[in-house]
C-alpha positions as CSV (number, residue, x, y, z in Angstrom):
1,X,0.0,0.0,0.0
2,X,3.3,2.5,0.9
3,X,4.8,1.7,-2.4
4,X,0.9,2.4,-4.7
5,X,0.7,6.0,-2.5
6,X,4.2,6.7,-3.0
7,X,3.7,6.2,-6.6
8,X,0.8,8.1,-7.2
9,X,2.7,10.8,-4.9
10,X,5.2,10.8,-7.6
11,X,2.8,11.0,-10.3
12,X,1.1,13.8,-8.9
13,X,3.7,16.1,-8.5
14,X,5.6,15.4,-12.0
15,X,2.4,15.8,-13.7
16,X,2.1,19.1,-11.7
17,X,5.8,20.6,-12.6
18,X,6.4,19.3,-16.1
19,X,3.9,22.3,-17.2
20,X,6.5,25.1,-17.3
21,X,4.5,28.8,-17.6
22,X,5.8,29.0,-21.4
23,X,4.2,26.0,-22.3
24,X,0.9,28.1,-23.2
25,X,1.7,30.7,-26.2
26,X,-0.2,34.3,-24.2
27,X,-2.7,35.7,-27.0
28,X,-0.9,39.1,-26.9
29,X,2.7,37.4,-28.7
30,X,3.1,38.8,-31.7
31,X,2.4,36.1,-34.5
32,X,2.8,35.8,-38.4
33,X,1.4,39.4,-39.5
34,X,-1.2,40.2,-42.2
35,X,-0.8,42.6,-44.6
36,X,-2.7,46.2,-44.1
37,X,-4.1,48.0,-46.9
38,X,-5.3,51.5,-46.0
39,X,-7.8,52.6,-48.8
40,X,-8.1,56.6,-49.9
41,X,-10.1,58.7,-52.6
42,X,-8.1,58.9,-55.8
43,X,-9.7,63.0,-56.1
44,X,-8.1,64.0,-52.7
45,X,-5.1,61.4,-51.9
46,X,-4.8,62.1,-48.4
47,X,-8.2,61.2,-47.1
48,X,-9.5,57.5,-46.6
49,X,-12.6,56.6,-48.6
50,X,-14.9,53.5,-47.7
51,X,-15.2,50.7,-50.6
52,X,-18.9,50.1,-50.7
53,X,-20.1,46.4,-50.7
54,X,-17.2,44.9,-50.7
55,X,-16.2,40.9,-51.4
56,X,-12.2,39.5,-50.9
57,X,-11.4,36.3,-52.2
58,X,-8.1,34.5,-52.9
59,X,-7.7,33.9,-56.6
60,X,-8.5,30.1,-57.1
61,X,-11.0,29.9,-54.8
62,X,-14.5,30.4,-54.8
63,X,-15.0,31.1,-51.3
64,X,-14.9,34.5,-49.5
65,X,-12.0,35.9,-46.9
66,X,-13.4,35.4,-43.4
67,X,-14.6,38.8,-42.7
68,X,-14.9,40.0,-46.1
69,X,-18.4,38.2,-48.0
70,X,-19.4,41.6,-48.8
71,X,-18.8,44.0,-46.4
72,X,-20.8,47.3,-46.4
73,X,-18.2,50.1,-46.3
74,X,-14.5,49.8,-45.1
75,X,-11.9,52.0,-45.5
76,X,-9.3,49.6,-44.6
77,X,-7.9,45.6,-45.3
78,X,-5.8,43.5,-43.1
79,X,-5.6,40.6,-45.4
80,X,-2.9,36.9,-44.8
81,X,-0.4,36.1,-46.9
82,X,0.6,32.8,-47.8
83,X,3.6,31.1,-46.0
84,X,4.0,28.3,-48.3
85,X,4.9,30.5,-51.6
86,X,6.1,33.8,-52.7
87,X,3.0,35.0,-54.0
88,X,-0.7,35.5,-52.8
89,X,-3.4,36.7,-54.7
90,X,-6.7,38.1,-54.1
91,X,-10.1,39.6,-55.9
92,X,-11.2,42.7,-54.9
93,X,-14.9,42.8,-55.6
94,X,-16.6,46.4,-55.1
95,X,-20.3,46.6,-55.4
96,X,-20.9,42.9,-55.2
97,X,-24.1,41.8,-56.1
98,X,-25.2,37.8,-56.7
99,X,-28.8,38.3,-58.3
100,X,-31.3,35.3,-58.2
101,X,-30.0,33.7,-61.5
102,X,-26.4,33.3,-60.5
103,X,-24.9,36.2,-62.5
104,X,-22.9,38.5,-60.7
105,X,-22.6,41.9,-61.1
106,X,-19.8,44.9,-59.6
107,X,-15.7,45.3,-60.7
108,X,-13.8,43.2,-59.7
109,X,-9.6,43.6,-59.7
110,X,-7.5,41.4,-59.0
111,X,-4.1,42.7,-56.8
112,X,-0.4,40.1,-56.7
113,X,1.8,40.1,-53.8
114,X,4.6,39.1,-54.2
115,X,7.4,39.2,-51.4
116,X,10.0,36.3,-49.8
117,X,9.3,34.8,-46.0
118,X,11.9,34.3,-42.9
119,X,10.8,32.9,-39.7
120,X,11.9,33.8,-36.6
121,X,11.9,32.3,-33.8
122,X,9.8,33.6,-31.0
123,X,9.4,31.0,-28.3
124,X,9.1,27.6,-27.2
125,X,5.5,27.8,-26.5
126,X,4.5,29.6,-29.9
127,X,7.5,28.3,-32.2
128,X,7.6,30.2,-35.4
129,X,6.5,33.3,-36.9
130,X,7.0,34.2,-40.5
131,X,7.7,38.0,-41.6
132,X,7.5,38.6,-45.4
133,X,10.6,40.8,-47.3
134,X,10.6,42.8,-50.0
135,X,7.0,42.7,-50.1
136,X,5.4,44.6,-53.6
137,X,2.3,44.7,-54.8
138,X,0.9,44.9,-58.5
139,X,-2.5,45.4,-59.3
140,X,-3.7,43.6,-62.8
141,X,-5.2,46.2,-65.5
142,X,-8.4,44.8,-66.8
143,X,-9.4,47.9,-68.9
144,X,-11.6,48.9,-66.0
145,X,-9.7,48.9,-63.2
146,X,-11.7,50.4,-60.1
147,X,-7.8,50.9,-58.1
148,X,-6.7,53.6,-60.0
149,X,-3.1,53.7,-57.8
150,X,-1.2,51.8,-55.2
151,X,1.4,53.5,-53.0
152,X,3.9,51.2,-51.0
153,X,4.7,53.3,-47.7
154,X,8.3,52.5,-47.1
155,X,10.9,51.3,-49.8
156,X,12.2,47.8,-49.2
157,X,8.3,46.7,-47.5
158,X,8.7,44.3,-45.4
159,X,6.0,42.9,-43.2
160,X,6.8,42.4,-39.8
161,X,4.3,43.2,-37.4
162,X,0.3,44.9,-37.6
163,X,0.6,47.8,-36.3
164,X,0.3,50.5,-39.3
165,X,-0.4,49.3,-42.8
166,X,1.6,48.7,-45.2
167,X,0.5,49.9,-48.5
168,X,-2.4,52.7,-49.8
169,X,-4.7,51.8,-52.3
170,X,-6.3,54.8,-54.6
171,X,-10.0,54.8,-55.6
């Protein structure tokens, strides 16, 4: 009977210390960042303007960003990039409308990223984050393209954290 409480003793209190506090990644660390898009008036460059109606999608694939299955008004995207390739695409679809018969209707553009990835190291508990380099962004003329300009905010872009954004898109 000594030796089966003496064992579960032991058992007890490994089980208890082999939890160290950075086992549990806190929700404020800093992880892979998403680009941010800040989106002004074309007429008068230095004020934000809403997009109206609004769907994102990755090129590809038929289904919307979380977030962004047409979205009202926003003035502002904070969209991921891929970590498994050098490039991520997206639709940008203003004034999305699906009508009855399947037809859709609005402008759609389509915008590249292209960039390369590190990852850094950032703890045992949350392993790896990936920060994107050289980061540019093109936007694909379709003869009616509804981005009339793109501005990247700092040569060299590199994506490292959320905390301003990253490029300006004109409209």
């Amino acid at each position: 009977m000594k030796k089966i409480s003496l064992l579960i003793l032991v058992l007890i209190l490994t089980s208890h210390f082999s939890c160290e506090r950075d086992d549990i990644c806190p929700e404020t660390t800093s992880t892979t960042p998403r680009l941010i898009i800040d989106l002004h008036d074309f007429s008068n460059q230095e004020e934000k303007k809403n997009v109206l109606d609004l769907r994102v999608q990755g090129v590809d694939n038929n289904d919307a960003l979380p977030g962004y299955d047409v979205v009202r008004a926003t003035d502002d995207l904070i969209l991921p990039l891929r970590t498994d390739s050098n490039t991520t695409q997206f639709k940008l679809h203003i004034n999305y409308l699906k009508k009855e018969d399947g037809t859709i209707e609005g402008n759609e553009d389509i915008i590249t990223i292209s960039y390369s990835t590190e990852e850094i190291y950032v703890s045992r508990a949350c392993g790896y984050k990936t920060i994107f380099k050289n980061v540019t962004l093109t936007i694909e003329p379709d003869g009616e393209n509804w981005i009339k300009l793109k501005e990247s905010l700092t040569d060299n872009q590199s994506i490292e954290d959320e905390t301003k954004a990253h490029f300006i898109l004109y409209h």
